[in-house]
Phi, psi and omega in degrees: 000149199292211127266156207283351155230075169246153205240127200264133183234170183296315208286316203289330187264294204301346156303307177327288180328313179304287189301000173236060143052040172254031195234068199228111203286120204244108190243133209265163183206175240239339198245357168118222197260138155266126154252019169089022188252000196048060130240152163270144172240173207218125196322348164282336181280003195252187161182126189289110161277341188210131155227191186206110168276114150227125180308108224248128198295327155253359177215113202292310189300020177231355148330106169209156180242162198225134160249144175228140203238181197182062178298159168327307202285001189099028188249156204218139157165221170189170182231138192253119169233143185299146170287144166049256192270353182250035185282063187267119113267088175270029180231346214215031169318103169140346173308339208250354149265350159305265188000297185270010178255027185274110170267196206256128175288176172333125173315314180276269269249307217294309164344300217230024164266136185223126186324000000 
């Protein structure tokens, strides 16, 4: 466990990830999310268990958020996206209504999960 002001970077979680084999990348297409497992899954089969904001201490364009995913069937992983205004997909039109229509678990759940 970190200590309590030690600062959670994008590589400690995505090691984190690695290491309980969750690190299987949910990538959006036109037919919904690929985690490379040869199904799409579609925001009702997903659910966001976790997310993580991280800030780039001098550069807003190192802003990104992390999803930790949950599919029905069990498959765990995550999607990485640029933060706030520099949240772009013009090669990936619809993610970002992909994204929101994925819902969120209990807030109290999502809170106190941990890696």
């Amino acid at each position: 466990m970190e200590a309590p002001n030690e600062m959670i970077t994008l590589s400690y979680i995505m090691e984190k990830l690695r290491l309980k084999k969750w690190d299987n990348e949910f990538r959006w297409t036109p037919e919904g999310f690929h985690a490379g497992k040869g199904k799409n899954y579609q925001p009702d089969e997903l659910q966001i268990i976790k997310t993580y904001r991280f800030e780039g201490s001098t550069d807003p364009a190192d802003s990104s958020i992390l999803y930790i995913i949950e599919a029905k069937d069990g498959l765990i992983g995550y999607s990485l996206d640029a933060y706030g205004v520099y949240s772009s997909h013009d090669d990936e039109e619809g993610y970002d209504n992909f994204i929101r229509a994925i819902p969120e678990k209990n807030r109290e759940a999502q809170l106190t999960f941990e890696l």
